[in-house]
Every structure is written in structure tokens, then in C-alpha cells.
N, C-alpha and C positions, 0 to 999 in steps of 0.2 A: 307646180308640177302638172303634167298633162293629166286633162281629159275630166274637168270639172267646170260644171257652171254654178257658179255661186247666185244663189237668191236668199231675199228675205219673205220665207215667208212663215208668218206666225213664230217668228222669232227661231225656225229652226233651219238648218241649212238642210235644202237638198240637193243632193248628190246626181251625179249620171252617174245611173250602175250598171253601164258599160264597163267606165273605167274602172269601175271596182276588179275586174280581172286584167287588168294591165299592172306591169310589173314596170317600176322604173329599175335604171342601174346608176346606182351611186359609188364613188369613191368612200372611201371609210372617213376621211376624212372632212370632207363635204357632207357626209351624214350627219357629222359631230359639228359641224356648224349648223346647219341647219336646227339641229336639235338645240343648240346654245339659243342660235334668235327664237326660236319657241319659248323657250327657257325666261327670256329676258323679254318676254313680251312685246316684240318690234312687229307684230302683224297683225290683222285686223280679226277677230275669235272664228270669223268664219275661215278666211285664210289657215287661222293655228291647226282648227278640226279637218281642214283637208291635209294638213302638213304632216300632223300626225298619222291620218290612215295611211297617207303615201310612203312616213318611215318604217309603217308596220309591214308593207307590200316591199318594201326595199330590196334589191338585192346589193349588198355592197364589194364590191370587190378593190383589189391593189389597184394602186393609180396605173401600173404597168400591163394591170388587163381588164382596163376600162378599153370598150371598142369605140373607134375610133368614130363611128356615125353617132355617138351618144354628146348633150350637151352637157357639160362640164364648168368648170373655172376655167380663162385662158382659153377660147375658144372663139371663133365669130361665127354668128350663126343668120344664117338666111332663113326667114318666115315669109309665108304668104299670107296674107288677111285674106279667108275663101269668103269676105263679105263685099270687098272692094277689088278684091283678086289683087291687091298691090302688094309688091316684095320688102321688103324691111330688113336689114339688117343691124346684128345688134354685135357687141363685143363685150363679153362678160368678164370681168376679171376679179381677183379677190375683195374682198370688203374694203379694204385699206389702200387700194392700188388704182379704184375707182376713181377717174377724171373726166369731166367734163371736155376741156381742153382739147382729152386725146381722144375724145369719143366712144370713150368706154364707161361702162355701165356693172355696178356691182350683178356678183352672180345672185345676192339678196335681194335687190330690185324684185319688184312685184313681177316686173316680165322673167328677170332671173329664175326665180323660185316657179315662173308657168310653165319654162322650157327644160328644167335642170334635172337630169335626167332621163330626158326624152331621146329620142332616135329620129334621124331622118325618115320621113313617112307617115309619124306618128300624127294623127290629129289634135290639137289642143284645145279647149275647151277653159276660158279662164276669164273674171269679170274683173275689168277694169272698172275705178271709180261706179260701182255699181253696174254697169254694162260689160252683159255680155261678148264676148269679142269669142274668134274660132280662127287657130290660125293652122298651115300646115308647116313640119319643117321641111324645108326645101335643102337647107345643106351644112352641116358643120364642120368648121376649118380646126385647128389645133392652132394655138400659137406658139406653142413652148412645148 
């Protein structure tokens, strides 16, 4: 979820406490998975401790007034790497519906969970494989 650099140091994660005043918007739904893979231990403890303050920051609403620039399930979403300036696009869909084949990517996905929730404009802040990476969203589509 946006707007965190994960590091190790001294065994404790530190945060941008920027983003500590960013608000994601979640579907109630997508909360409740999100909480489940915490739950069932599918992410790395720094990843869990961001996942958690992000569901405490949550605002969740009906899928019906989620707006429409937020990334979601079911969505393709365009990023910018502001390190490479290169565009990326990703296509998030449910856990179960995720295929290679078709070019989609669960909304769980390490990149799912950095973008989910986010708005176009928003900066991201999120370490892949240990490395910091910072992307911006450039634009989300709806698919359904």
C-alpha cells in the first residue's frame, strides 16, 4: 500500500512518516482479504507491520463508492518508476483469477498490496526484494 520504504535496520522497520497521514480507500471487502493474508501469514513481518497500520488508516467503503481513480481488484493500472521514468503497467485481479497467460497479476502480489488502495497521483514508496523502488500512479482503468 502506498507510501512506505521498508528497511532493515536493527531488526526494526522504519517507516516514512509522511505517509503516516495518508489515508488509503478500501472496499470492505478487500479489507477482509487483506486482513485474512496477514492472518495466514503470506507476507514478509515487515510487509505484515506496514499492512497493519495501512488497515488502521483505512477508510473502507461499498464497492459502489469506491472512486473510480483508487486501485482496487479488477483494475489495470499504469505506474511510473520516478527512478527510470519508465511506465508499467500491471492488471490486478482476484487471488484465484490471477494468470500468467493473461497478464494478470493478483491484487496480493507484493506490487498489488503497494498500489491497493492508492489514487492516481499518489506517490508510492515500497521495497521490492529489499530495494527500494518509488513509483507514481499514472492511471487506473476499471475492468468490471
Amino acid at each position: 500500500m502506498c507510501g512506505y520504504f521498508i528497511k532493515k535496520a536493527s531488526k526494526q522497520l522504519v517507516q516514512n512518516t509522511e505517509k503516516m497521514e495518508q489515508e488509503i480507500t478500501l472496499t470492505t471487502g478487500i479489507y477482509d482479504l487483506i486482513k485474512d493474508h496477514i492472518r495466514r501469514k503470506k507476507s514478509t513481518p515487515e510487509e505484515e507491520e506496514i499492512l497493519k497500520l495501512q488497515l488502521k488508516r483505512a477508510k473502507q467503503v461499498n464497492r459502489k463508492l469506491l472512486p473510480l481513480d483508487v486501485v482496487t481488484v479488477d483494475a489495470k493500472v499504469t505506474i511510473k518508476d520516478l527512478t527510470s521514468q519508465e511506465e508499467h503497467v500491471h492488471t490486478f485481479v482476484a487471488p484465484d483469477k490471477a494468470k500468467q497467460r493473461n497478464k494478470t497479476e493478483s491484487i496480493l502480489s507484493t506490487m498489488g498490496l503497494a498500489l491497493v488502495g492508492c489514487k492516481i497521483g499518489d506517490i508510492i514508496n515500497w521495497s521490492f526484494d529489499e530495494e527500494p523502488k518509488q513509483f507514481e500512479i499514472m492511471n487506473v482503468e476499471r475492468l468490471a
